[in-house]
C-alpha positions as CSV (number, residue, x, y, z in Angstrom):
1,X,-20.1,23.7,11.7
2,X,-24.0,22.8,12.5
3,X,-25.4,24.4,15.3
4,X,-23.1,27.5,15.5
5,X,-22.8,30.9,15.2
6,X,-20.1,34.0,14.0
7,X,-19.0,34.9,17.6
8,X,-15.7,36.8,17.3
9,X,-13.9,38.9,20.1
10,X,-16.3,41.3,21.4
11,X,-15.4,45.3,20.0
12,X,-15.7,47.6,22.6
13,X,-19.4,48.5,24.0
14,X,-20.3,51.9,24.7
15,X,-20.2,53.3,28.4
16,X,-18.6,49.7,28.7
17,X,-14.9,50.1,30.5
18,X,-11.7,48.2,28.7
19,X,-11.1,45.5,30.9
20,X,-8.7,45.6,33.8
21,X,-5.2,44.3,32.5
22,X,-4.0,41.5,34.2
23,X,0.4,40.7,34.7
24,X,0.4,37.3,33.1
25,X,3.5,35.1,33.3
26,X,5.8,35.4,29.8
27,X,4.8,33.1,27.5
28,X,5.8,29.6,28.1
29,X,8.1,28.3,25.5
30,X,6.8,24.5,23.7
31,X,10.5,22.9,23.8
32,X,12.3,22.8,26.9
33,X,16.0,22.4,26.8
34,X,17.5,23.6,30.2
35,X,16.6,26.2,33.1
36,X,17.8,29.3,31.8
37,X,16.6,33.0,32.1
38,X,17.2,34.1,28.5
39,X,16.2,37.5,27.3
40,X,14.3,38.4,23.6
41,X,16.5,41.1,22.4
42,X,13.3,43.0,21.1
43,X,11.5,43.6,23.7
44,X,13.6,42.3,26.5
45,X,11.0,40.4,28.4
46,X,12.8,37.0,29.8
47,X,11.8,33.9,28.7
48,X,11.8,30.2,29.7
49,X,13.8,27.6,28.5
50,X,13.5,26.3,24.9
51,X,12.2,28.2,21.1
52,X,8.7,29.6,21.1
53,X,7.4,33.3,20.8
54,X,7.4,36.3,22.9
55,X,4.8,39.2,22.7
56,X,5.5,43.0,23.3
57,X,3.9,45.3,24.9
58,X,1.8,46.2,22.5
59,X,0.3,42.8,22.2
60,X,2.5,42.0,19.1
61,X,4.1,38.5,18.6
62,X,7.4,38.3,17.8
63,X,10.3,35.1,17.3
64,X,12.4,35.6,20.5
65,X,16.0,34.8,19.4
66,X,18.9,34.5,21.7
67,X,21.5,32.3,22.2
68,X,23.1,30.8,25.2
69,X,26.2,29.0,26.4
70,X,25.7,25.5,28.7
71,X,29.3,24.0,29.6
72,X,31.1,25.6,26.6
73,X,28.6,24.6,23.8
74,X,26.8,27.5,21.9
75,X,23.5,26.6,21.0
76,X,21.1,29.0,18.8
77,X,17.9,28.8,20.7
78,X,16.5,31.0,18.3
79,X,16.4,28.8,15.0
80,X,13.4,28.1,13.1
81,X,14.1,24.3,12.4
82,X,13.3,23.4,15.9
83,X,14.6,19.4,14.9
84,X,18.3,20.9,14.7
85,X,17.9,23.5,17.6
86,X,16.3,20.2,20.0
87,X,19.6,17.9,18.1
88,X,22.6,20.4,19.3
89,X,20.7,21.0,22.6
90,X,20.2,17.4,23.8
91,X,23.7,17.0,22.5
92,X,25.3,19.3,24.7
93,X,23.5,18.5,27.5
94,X,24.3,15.3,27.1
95,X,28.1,16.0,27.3
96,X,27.6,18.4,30.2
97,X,25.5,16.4,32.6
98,X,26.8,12.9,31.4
99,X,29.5,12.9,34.4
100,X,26.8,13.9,36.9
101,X,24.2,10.6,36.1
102,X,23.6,8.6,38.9
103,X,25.5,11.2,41.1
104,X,22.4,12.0,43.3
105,X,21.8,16.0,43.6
106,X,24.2,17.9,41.9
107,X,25.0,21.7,41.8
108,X,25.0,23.3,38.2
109,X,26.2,26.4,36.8
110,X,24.0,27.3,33.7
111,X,25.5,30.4,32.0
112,X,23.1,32.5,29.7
113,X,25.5,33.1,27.1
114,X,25.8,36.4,24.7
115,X,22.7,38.3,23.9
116,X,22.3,39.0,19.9
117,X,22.6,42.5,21.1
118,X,26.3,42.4,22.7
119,X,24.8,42.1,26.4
120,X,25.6,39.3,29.0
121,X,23.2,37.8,31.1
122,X,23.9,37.1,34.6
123,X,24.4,33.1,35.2
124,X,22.4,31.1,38.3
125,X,22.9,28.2,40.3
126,X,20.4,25.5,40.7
127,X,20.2,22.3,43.4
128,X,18.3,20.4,41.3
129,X,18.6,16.4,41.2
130,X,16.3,15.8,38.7
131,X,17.8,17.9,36.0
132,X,20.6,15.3,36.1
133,X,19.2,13.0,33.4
134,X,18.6,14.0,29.7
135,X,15.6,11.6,29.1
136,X,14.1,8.7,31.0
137,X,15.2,5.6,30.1
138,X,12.7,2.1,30.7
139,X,15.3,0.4,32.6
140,X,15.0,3.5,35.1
141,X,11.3,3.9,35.0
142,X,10.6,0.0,35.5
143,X,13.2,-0.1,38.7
144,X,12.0,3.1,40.3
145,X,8.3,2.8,40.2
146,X,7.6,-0.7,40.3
147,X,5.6,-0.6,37.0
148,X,6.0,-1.4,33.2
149,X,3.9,-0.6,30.2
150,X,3.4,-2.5,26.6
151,X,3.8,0.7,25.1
152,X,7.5,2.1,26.3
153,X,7.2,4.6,23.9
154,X,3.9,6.0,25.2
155,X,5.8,6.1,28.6
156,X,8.8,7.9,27.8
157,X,7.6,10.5,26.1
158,X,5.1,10.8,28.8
159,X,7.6,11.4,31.1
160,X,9.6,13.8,29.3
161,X,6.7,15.7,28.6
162,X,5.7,16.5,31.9
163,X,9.3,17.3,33.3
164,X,9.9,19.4,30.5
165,X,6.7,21.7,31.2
166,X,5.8,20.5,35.0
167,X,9.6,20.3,36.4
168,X,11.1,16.8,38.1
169,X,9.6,18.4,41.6
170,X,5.8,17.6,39.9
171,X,6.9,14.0,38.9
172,X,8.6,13.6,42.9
173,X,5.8,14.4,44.3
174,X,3.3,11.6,42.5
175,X,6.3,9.1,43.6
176,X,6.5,10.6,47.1
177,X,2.8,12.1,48.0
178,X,3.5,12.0,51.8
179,X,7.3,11.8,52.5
180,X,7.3,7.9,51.6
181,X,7.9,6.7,48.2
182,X,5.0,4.7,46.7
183,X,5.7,2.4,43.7
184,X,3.3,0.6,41.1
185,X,0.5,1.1,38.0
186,X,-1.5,3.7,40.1
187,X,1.9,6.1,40.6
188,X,3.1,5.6,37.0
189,X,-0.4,6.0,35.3
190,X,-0.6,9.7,36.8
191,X,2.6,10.8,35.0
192,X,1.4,8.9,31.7
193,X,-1.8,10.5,32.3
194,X,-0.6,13.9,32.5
195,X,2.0,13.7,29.7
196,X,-0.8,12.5,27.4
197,X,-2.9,15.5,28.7
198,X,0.1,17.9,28.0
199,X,0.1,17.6,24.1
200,X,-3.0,19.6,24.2
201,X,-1.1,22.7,25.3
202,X,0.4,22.3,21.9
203,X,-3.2,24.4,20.3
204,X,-3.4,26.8,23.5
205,X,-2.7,30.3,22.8
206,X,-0.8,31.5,25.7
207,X,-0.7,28.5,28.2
208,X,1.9,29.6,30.6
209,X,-1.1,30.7,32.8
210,X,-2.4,27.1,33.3
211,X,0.7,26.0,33.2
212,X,1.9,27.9,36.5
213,X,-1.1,26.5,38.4
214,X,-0.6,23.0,37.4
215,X,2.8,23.6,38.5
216,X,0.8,24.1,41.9
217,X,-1.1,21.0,41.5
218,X,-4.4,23.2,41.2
219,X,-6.9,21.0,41.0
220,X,-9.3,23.4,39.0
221,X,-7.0,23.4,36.7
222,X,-6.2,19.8,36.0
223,X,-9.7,20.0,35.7
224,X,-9.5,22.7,32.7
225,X,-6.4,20.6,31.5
226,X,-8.9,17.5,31.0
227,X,-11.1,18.9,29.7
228,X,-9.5,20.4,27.4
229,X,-7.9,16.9,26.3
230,X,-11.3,15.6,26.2
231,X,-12.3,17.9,23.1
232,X,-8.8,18.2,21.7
233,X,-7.5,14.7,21.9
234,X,-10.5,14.0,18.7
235,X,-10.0,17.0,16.8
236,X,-6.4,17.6,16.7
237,X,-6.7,20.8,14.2
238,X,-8.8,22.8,17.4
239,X,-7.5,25.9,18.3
240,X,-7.9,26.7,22.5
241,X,-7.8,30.6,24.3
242,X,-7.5,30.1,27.5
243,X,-9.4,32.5,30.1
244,X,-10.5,35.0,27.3
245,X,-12.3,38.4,28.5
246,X,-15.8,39.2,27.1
247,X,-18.2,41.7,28.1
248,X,-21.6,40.1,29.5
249,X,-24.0,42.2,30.8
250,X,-22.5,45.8,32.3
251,X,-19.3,44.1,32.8
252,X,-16.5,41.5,32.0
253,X,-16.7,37.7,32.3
254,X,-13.5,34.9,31.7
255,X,-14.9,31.5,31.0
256,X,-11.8,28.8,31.0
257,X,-11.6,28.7,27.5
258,X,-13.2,29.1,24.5
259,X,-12.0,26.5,21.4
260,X,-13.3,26.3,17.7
261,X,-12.4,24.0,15.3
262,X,-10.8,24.3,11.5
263,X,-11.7,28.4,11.0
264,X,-15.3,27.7,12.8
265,X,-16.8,29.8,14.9
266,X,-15.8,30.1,19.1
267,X,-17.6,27.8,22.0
268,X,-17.3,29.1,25.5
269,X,-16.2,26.5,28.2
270,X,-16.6,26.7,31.9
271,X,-15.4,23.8,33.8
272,X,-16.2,23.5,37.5
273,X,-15.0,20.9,39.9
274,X,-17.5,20.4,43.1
275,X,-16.3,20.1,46.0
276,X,-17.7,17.8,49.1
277,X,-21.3,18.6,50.3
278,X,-21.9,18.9,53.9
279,X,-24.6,15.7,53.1
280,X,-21.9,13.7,51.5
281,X,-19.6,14.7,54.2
282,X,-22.2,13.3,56.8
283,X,-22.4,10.2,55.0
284,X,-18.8,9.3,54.7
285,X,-18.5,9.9,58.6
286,X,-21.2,6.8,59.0
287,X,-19.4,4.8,56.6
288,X,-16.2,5.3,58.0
289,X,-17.7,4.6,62.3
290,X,-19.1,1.9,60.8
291,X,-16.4,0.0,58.7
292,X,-13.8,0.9,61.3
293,X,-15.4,-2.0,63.6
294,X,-13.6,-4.4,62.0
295,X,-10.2,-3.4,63.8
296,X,-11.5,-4.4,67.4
297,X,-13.8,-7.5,66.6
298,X,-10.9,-10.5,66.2
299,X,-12.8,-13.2,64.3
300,X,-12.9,-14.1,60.6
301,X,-15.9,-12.6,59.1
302,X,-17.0,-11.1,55.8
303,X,-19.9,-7.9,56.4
304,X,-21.9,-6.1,54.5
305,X,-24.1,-3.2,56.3
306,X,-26.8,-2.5,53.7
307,X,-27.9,1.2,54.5
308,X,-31.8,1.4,53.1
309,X,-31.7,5.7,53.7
310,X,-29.2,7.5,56.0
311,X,-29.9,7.2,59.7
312,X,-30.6,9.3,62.5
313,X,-27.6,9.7,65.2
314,X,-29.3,7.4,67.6
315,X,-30.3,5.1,64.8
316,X,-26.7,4.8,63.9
317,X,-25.2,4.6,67.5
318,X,-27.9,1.4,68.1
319,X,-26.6,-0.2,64.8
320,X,-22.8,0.3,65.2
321,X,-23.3,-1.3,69.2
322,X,-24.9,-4.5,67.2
323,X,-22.8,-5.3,65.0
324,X,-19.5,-7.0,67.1
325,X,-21.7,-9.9,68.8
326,X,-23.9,-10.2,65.3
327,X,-20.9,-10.9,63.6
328,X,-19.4,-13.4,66.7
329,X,-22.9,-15.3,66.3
330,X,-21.9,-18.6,64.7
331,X,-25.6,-18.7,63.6
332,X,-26.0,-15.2,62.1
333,X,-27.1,-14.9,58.7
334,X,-28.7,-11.6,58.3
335,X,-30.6,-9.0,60.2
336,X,-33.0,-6.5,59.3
337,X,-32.9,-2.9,61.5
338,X,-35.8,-1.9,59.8
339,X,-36.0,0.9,57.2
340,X,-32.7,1.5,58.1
341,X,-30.1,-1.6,57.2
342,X,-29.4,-4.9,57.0
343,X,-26.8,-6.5,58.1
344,X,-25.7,-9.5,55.8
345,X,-22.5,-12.2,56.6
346,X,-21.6,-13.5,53.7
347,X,-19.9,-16.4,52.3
348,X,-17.3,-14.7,50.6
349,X,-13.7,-15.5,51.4
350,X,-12.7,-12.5,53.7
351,X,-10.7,-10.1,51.5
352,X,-13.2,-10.3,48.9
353,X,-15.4,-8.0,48.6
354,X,-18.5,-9.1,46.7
355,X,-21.4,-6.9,47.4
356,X,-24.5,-8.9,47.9
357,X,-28.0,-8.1,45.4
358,X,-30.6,-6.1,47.2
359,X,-34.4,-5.5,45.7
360,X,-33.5,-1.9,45.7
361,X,-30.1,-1.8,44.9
362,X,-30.3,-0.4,41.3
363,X,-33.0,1.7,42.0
364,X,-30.6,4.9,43.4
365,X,-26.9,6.0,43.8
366,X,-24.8,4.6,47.0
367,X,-21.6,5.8,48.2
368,X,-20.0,2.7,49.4
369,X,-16.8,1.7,51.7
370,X,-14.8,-1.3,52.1
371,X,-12.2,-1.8,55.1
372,X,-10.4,-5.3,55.7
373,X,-7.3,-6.8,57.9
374,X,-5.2,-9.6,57.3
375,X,-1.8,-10.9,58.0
376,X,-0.3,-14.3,59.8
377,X,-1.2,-12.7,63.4
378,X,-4.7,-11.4,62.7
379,X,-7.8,-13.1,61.5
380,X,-9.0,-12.5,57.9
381,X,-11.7,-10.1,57.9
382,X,-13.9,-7.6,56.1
383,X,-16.6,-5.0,56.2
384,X,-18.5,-3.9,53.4
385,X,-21.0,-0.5,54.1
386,X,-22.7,1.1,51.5
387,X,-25.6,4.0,51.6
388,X,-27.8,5.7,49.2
389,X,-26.8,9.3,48.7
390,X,-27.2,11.6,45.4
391,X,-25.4,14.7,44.6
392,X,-28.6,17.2,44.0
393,X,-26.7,20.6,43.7
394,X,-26.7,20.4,39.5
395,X,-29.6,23.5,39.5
396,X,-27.2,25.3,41.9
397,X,-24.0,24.9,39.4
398,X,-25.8,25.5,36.9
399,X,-26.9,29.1,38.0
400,X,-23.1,30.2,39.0
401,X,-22.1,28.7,35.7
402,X,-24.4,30.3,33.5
403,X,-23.2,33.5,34.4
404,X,-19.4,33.2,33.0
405,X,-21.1,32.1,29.4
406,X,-22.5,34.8,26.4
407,X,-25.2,34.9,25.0
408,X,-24.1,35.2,21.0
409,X,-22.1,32.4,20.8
410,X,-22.4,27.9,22.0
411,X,-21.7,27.8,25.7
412,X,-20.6,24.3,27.7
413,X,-20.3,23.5,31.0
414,X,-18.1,20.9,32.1
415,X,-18.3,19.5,35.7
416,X,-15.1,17.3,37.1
417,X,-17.0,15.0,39.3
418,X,-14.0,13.2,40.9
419,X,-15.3,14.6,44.1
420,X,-19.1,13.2,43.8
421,X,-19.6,10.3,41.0
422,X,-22.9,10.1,42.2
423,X,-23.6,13.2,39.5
424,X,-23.5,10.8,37.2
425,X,-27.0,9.1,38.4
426,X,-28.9,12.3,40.2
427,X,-28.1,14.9,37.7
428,X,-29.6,14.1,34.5
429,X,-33.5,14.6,35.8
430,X,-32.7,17.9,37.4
431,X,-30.8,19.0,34.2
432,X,-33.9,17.8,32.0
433,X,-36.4,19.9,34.6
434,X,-33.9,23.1,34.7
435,X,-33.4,23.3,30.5
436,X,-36.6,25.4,30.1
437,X,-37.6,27.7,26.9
438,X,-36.7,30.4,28.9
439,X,-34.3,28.9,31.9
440,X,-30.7,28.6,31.1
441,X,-30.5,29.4,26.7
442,X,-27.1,30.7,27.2
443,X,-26.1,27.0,28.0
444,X,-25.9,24.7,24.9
445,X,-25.3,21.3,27.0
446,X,-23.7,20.6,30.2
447,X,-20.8,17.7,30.3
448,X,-20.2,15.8,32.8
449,X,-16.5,14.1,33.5
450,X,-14.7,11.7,35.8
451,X,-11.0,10.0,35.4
452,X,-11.1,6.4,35.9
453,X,-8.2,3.9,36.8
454,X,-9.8,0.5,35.3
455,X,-8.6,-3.2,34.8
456,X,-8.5,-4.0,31.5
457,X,-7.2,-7.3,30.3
458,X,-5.2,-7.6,33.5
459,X,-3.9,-3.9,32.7
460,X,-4.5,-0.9,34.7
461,X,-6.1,1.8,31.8
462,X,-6.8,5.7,32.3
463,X,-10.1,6.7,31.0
464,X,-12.4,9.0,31.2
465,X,-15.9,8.6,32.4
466,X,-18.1,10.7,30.1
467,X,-21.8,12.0,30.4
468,X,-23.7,14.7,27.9
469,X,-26.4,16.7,28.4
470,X,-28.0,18.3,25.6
471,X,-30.3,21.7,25.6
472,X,-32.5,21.4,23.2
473,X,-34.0,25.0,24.4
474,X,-30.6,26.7,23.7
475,X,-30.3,30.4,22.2
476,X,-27.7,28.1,19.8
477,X,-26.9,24.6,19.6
478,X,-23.2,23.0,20.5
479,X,-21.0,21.9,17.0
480,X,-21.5,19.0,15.8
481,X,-17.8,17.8,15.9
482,X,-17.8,18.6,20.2
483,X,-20.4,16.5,21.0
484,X,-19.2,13.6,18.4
485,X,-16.0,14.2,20.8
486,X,-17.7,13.9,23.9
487,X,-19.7,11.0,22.4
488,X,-16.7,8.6,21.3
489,X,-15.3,9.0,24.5
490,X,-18.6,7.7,26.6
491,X,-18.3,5.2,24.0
492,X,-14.6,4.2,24.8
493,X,-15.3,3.9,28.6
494,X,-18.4,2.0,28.1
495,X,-15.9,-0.3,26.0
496,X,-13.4,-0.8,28.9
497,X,-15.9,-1.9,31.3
498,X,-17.5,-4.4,28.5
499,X,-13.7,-5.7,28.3
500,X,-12.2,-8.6,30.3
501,X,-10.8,-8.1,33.3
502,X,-7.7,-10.5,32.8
């Protein structure tokens, strides 16, 4: 591919020290039938539910082949045509657990059956409601979270997907985040989200790793998972090692992952996810004194506060004691504080928020908060605040990050901004300034990511908000097919906000 280099696994350095091994979880195994602790009679290391392959201890991989016994019905886990291994094992499980749908939480006994090499495995019991059903149906999904989908398909295997890999307790908690159940688009689009994300772990090497801390809810490494997806999901023939070891400097260094494309050459990811500044932190506590106003002063209004810069503490203690009798003045309009806000009443039914035009409003990024109450006993009202605020720690992450990259192969640097959108607008011209003949050659671009929940044709749509960097000073450039990747999807999202609404 253009722009790349031969960069196999570094051989061993002299006066450099092997590695320090690391106990890794076994394997996971791709098909999931049921929760069993199955053994590979070769080298005896237990494995997870389903067909796949094990590795010894000599780093040799091997088919694991064993078979097992659920409620009477031998199925060969171990077969080759995975099509008739998944046929007998739905079918059994069907006939098992078909007595127990609908049943609520049910005790089962799932016996590991005999080994190919004469031994028994001990059986376990599992509480476990959600292993229960076989497969989701849409009747279900539609009547338990509120939500439906054009696609049924899509949504089913979605679903099946992530409680094969993630387990029904992952699925629970997106339905009951804080002990309540919550229904509707938002809910469901996080499992379809993830299931669609999960078919990348189809060209990881290894993935039980990432697996286990998504099973966490890590956020880092739904982070990794995305991006990941981001480069896979348009090159379906790319090969992904997570977390591989390479020697930098005098010792060893694990970027996320490192992927290549049809027998090219390797890329080094590091993907990041910042965290809240101490700045942004600051500002959301103004936004939130100032928008939580609207709970004491009882009359139908619609507010914006206009920040021009972020205020003082006894700049913002004068303006929050202003605002209740401007917004009880029958004749208020707007009023200026300054350099430091406006406020604005507008004409807008309250409820809707429609943020007014300002001379500078395009000019820099704002954080923004919106905060309304309605209801037959309370008066209709809103308040609108937004401030200017701009993430500028890219030169910072882009010195940590640097570090985990080599210097013989294309290195990328992925940053999650779910956290801080406003990377989007403040990071470009400290990129440009920082990619120097001499600053930063190591790193061949720097990517920028954000999933998006957006209204599409009266639909709710997951997408991903996409921004590329190139460094055009770079020891080597990034292939051609990764950034056509990270360019059709900036080209997608740009499509869902040019598409109606409704």
């Amino acid at each position: 591919m253009s722009g790349a280099t031969l960069a196999r696994q570094p051989a061993r350095r002299e006066g450099l020290a092997d590695p320090p091994r690391r106990e890794r979880p076994t394997p996971a195994v791709r098909l999931g039938i049921a929760p069993m602790n199955a053994v590979c009679p070769r080298c005896g290391h237990r494995q997870g539910p389903g067909i796949g392959r094990c590795r010894d201890e000599a780093g040799v991989e091997h088919e694991g082949v064993w078979s097992a016994c659920i409620g009477g019905c031998a199925i060969i886990m171990g077969s080759r045509d995975r099509r008739v291994a998944r046929t007998l094992a739905r079918a059994a499980l069907e006939r098992r657990f078909s007595s127990s749908r609908g049943a609520g939480p049910t005790m089962l006994k799932l016996l590991v059956g005999q080994r190919a090499d004469g031994h028994r495995q001990e059986g376990r019991t599992i509480a476990q409601g959600g292993i229960r059903r076989v497969g989701w149906t849409t009747e279900e999904i539609e009547r338990e979270w509120g939500a439906t989908s054009p696609e049924p398909a899509v949504v089913l295997d979605a679903f099946d997907r992530v409680e094969r890999i993630l387990g029904p307790q992952w699925i629970a908690a997106v339905r009951e985040p804080a002990g309540f159940r919550v229904q509707g688009p938002g809910p469901l689009l996080q499992v379809v989200s993830m299931g669609g994300r999960l078919r990348v772990l189809d060209a990881v090497r290894a993935p039980c790793e990432l697996v286990t801390k998504l099973k966490r809810r890590d956020a880092s490494a739904e982070s990794e998972l995305t991006a990941m997806h981001l480069l896979y999901s348009r090159h379906r023939t790319a090969e992904i090692e997570p977390y591989p070891r390479v020697p930098i400097g005098h010792g060893w260094r694990e970027p996320d992952f490192r992927i290549r494309g049809s027998a090219a050459d390797w890329t080094y990811v590091e993907v990041t996810r910042p965290d809240l500044s101490e700045l942004r932190n600051r500002v959301q506590g103004i936004l939130d004194r100032t928008t939580a106003l609207v709970e004491p002063i009882k009359h139908p209004f619609a507010l914006e506060v206009f920040f021009k810069r972020e205020p003082t503490d006894a700049e913002t203690k004068s303006l929050l004691q202003a605002i209740p009798a401007f917004c009880e003045d029958p004749r208020a309009r707007q009023e200026d504080f300054g350099e430091v806000a406006s406020l604005i009443l507008s004409d807008a039914q309250p409820g809707h928020v429609v943020p007014s035009l300002q001379p500078s409003d395009h000019a820099v990024c704002r954080l923004g908060e919106a905060r309304g109450i309605g209801g037959d006993d309370e008066p209709h009202r809103h308040i609108v605040a937004r401030m200017p605020y701009a993430d500028m720690r890219a030169d910072a992450f882009l010195k940590s990050e640097a570090k985990q990259l080599p210097r013989d192969a294309p290195g990328l640097i992925m940053v999650d901004t779910s956290d801080d959108p406003t990377a989007f607008g403040s990071w470009g011209p400290i990129l440009a300034r920082r990619f120097q003949p001499k600053l930063h050659t190591r790193v061949s671009g720097v990517c920028l990511f954000m999933p998006c929940l957006l209204l599409v044709a009266s639909s709710l749509v997951w997408a991903l908000r996409v921004q590329l960097h190139i460094n055009g000073h770079a020891n080597l450039g990034l292939p051609q097919w990764m950034r056509q990747a990270m360019d059709d999807a900036a080209n997608d999202f740009r499509m869902c906000l040019a598409a109606p609404r409704a």
